[in-house]
N, C-alpha and C positions, 0 to 999 in steps of 0.2 A: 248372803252373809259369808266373806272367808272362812275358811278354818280359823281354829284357835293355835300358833304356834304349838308345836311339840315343848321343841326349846328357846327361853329368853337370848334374846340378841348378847347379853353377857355371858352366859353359857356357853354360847357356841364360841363368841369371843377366848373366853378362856380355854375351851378346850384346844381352840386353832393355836391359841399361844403356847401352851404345851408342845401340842406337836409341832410346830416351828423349833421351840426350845430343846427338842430330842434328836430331829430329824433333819432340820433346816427347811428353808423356806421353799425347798421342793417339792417337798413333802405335803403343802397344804393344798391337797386337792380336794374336788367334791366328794371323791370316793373316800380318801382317807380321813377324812372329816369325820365323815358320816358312821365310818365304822371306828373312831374314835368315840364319837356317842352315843356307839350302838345302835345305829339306826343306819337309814336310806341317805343318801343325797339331798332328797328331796324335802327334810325339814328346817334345812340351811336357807333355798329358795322361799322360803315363807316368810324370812326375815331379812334376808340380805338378797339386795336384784341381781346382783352378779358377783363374779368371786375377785373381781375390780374394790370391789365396797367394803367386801369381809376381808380383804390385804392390806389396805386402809385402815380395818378398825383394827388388825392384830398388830400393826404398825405404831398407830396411838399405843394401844395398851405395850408393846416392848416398850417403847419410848416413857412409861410412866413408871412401871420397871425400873427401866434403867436411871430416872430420875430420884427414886427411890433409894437407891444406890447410891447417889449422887448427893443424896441430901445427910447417909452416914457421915456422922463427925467421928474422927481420928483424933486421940489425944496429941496435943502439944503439935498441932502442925495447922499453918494457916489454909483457909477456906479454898481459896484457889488450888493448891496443895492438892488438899482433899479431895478436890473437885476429879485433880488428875489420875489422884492412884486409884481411886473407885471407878473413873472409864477404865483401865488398867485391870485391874482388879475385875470387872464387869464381865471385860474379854475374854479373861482366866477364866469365871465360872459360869458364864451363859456364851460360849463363843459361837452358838448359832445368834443367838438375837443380836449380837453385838456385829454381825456380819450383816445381819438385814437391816439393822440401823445404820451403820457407817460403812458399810463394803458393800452395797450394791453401783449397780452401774447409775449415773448422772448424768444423759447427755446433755442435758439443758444447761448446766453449772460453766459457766463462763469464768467465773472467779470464785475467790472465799465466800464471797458476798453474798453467793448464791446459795451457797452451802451455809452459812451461818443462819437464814433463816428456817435451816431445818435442825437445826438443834436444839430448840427447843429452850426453853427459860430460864434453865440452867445456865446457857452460853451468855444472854443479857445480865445474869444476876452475877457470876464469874467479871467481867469484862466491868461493869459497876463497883465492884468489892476493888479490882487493878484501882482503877481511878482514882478511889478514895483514898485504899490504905496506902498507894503509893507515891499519891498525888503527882498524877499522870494526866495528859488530856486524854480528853475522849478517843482521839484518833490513836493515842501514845498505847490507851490500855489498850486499842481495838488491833492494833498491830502486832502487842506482846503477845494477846491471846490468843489472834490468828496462830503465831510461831510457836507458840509452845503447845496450843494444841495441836499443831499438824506429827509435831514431835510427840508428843501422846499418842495419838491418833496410829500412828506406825508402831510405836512399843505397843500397843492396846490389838493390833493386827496380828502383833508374831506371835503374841500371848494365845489369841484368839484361833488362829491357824495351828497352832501348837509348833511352832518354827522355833520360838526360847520362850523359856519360864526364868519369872525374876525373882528372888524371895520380896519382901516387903520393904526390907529393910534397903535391899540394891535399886531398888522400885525408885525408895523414896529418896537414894542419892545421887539417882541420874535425872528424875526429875529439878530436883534442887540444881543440879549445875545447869540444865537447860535455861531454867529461870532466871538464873541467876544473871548467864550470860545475853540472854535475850534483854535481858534489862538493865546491864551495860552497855550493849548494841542501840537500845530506846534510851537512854539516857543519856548517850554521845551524839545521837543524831545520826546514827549511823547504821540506821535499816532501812535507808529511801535506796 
């Protein structure tokens, strides 16, 4: 019969997310793990086969995080809006996890396409909300919200790198023009 874990597979999970969250994602080795839970190396192996597995589950849980985040409502400013200054915002206050979610290296990503399916349900439920409230096709939303998030995505970097800080309020009216113009650009036919 195995051992009984030290520690739950959540445990360690959160402890790795901490120190990801403090240190960056360099930081999560076997040894620093281990002397993060006060212990050996060796109680992590009992639960995760390799540290392939445990980068993966601290992955998910950033990602739920930061969906978390993502799910805050902002008075008086519509969802997608929302959706923007919270990644923004995200990068401000967690800028290592927001580095291991959207600033790691990609070499597989050929296009958007590749990267949208790593965003998580957020990026479907955003791209659904274009559609409706703007009554846009599918492809119409799917192209606004490629372009405004990759413009997110770059403010949400500088924030995150600490390259510039925006107040909230400068945030929320450089997003507003990016949108606004993107979907002028989508609404003339004029992003092919």
């Amino acid at each position: 019969m195995p051992p009984k874990p030290k520690f739950t597979k959540e445990e360690i999970v959160a402890a790795a997310l901490e120190l990801v969250s403090q240190k960056g994602v360099e930081a999560l080795t076997a040894r620093e793990l281990g002397e993060a839970l006060g212990s050996s190396a060796r109680p992590i192996f009992t639960v995760f086969r390799n540290m392939e597995e445990l980068q993966e589950a601290v992955r998910a849980a950033a990602m739920r995080r930061f969906e978390s985040y993502a799910e805050r409502t902002l008075p008086d400013m519509p969802l997608f809006k929302q959706v923007g200054m919270q990644m923004v915002l995200f990068g401000a206050q967690e800028p290592k996890l927001y580095q291991l979610l959207f600033m790691r290296e990609n070499r597989s990503a050929v296009s958007f396409d590749d990267v949208f399916g790593e965003l998580g349900e957020t990026a479907t439920i955003c791209v659904e909300t274009i559609r409706r409230d703007y009554d846009l096709s599918e492809a119409d939303a799917r192209r606004l919200f490629e372009n405004v998030w990759i413009y997110t995505f770059g403010v949400g970097a500088l924030c995150a790198t600490r390259v510039c800080h925006f107040s909230v309020e400068k945030l929320g009216e450089m997003l507003s023009i990016e949108f606004q113009a993107m979907m002028l650009l989508v609404k003339t036919g004029q992003t092919e």
